[in-house]
C-alpha positions as CSV (number, residue, x, y, z in Angstrom):
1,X,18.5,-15.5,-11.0
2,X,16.6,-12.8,-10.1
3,X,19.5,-10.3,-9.1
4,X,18.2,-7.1,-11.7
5,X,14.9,-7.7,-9.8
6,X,16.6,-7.4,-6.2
7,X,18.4,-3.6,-7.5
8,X,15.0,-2.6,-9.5
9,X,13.4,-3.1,-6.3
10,X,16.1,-1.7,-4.2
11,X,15.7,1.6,-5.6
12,X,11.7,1.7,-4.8
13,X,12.1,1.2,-1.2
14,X,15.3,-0.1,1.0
15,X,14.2,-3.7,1.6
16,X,16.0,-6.1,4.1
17,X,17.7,-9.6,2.5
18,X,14.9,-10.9,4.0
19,X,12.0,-8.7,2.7
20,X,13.4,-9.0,-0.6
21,X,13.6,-12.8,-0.7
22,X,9.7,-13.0,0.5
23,X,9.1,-11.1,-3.3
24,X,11.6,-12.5,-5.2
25,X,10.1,-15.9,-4.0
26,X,6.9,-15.1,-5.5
27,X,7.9,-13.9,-9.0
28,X,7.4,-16.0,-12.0
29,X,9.6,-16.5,-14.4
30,X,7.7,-16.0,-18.3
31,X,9.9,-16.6,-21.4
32,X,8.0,-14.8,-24.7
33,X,9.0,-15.2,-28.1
34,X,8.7,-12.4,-30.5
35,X,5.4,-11.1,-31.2
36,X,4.1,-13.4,-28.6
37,X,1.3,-11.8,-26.5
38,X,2.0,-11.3,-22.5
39,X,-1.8,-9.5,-22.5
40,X,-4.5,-10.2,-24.8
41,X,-7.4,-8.7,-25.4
42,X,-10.5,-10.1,-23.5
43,X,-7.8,-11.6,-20.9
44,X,-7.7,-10.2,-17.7
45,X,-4.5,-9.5,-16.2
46,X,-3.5,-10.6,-12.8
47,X,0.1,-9.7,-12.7
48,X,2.6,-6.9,-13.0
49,X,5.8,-7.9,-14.6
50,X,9.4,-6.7,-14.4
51,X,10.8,-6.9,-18.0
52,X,14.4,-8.9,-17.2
53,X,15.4,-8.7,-21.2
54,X,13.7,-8.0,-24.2
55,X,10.9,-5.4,-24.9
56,X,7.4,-5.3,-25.6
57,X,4.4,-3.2,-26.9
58,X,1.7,-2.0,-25.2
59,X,-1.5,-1.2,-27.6
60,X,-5.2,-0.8,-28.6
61,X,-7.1,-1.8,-32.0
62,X,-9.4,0.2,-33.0
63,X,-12.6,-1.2,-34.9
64,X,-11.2,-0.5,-38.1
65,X,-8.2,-2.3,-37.4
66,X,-5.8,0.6,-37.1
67,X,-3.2,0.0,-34.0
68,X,-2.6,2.6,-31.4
69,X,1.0,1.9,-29.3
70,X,-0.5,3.0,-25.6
71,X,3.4,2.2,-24.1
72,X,6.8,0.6,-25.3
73,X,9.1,-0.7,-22.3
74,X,12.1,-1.9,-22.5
75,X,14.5,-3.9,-19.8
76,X,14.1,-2.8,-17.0
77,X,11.0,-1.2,-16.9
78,X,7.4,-2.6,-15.0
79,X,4.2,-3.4,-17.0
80,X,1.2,-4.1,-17.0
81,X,-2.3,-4.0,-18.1
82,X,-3.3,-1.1,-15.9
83,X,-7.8,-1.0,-15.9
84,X,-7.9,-4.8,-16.3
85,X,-5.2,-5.3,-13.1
86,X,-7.3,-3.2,-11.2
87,X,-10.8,-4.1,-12.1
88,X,-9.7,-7.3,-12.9
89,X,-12.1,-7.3,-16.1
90,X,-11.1,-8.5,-19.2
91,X,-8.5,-6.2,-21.1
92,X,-9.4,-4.1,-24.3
93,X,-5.5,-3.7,-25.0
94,X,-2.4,-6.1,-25.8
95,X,0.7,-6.0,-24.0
96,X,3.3,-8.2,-26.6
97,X,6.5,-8.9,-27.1
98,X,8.6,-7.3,-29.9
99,X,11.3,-9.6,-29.7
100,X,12.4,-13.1,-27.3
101,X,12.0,-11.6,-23.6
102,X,11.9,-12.8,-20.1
103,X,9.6,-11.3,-17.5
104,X,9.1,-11.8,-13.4
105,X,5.5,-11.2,-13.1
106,X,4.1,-10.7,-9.7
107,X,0.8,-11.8,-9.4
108,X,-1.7,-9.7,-7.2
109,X,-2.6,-12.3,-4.9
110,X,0.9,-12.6,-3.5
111,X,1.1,-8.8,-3.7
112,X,-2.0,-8.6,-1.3
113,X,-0.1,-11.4,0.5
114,X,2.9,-9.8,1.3
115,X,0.9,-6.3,2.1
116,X,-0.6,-8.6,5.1
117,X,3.2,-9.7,6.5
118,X,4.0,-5.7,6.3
119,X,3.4,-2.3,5.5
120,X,6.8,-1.9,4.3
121,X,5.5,-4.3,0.8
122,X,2.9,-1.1,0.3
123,X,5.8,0.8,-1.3
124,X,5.8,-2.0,-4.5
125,X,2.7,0.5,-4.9
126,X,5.6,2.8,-6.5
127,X,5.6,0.1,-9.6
128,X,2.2,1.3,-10.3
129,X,2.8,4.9,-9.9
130,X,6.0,4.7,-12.6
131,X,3.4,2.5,-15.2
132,X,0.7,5.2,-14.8
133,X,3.1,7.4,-15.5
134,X,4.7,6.0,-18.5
135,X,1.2,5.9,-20.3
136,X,0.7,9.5,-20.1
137,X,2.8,10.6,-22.8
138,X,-0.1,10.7,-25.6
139,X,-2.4,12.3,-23.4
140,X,-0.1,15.1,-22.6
141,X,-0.4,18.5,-24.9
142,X,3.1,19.1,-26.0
143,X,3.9,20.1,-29.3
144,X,5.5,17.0,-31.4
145,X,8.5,19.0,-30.9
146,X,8.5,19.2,-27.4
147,X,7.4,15.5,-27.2
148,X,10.3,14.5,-29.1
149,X,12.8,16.6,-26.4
150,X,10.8,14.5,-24.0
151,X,11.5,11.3,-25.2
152,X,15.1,11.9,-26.1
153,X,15.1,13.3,-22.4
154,X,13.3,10.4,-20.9
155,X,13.5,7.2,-22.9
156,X,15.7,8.0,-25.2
157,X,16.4,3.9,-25.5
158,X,13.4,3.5,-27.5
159,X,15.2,4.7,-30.4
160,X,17.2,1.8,-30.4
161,X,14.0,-1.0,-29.5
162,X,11.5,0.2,-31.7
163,X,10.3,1.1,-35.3
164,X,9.6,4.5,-35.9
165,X,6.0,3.9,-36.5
166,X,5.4,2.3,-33.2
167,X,7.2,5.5,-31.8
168,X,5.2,7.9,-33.2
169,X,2.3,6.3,-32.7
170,X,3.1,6.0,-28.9
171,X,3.8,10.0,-28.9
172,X,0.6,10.9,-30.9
173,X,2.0,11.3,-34.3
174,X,2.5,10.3,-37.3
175,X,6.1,8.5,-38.5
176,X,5.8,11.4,-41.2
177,X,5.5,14.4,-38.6
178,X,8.0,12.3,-36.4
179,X,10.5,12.1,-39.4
180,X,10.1,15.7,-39.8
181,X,10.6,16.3,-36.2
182,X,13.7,14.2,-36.0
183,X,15.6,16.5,-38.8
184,X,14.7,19.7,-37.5
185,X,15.8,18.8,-34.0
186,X,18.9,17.0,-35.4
187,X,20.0,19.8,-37.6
């Protein structure tokens, strides 16, 4: 059942059977349907989650009522709601599905858990390292060119998950500088 988890958490760190059965024995199963919330706002989130299938949307609404995509992650990918997971405060963002997905979550209790048993659990840590990553892409200064190159570089999957308006958004743009972006770099 959870055999993606076992290789996504292979290639963080080289776990023994053993080591590796101690997580996978702590990860929840979640089942969303589409446009189902993982993360609402005011909720506090106390798990990160491996996205087994399906995809989701990570974003903020303003006070007007205008959406900002913060992250898009597809299969494959870790998530979570980054400043309410470590403050454990109530989150400002959403985290929801954009179609029926399945997620492991790991709550941080059993995280903390397993960091007692060993050291060697200290390198899940790399989960959060690749989400902090992944939500740096709006704050970086990059030309919408170069942001495009990026993503097609990157993440090029998104393409293939996600409206254009949710892309551009998530890069910084609008879908009609993205649009125009698209056919200069394609022709």
């Amino acid at each position: 059942m959870f055999g993606r988890v076992n290789i996504s958490l292979l290639s963080f760190a080289g776990y023994t059977p053993e080591q590796l059965a101690m997580i996978t024995d702590r990860l929840k199963v979640q089942r969303l349907n589409t446009e189902e919330c993982l993360i609402r706002e005011g909720q506090v989130c106390k798990s990160f989650y491996f996205i087994n299938s399906g995809c989701f949307r990570h974003y903020a609404v303003g006070e007007s009522g205008e959406e900002t995509t913060l992250n898009l992650y597809v299969p494959g990918d870790w998530m979570f709601e980054y400043r309410s997971f470590l403050t454990q405060q109530p989150s400002q963002h959403i985290i929801q599905a954009t179609v029926e997905s399945e997620v492991f979550g790991l709550r941080a209790q059993d995280f903390h858990e397993l960091a007692k048993v060993s050291d060697i659990f200290f390198r899940l840590g790399r989960i959060f390292e690749q989400a902090i990553q992944n939500q740096d892409f709006r704050q970086n200064r990059l030309t919408p060119e170069q942001k495009y190159e990026l993503l097609l570089a990157t993440k090029p999957e998104l393409l293939q998950h996600f409206p254009l308006k949710h892309i551009a958004s998530y890069m910084g743009m609008t879908p009609e500088t993205l649009s125009r972006v698209r056919k200069k770099i394609s022709s």
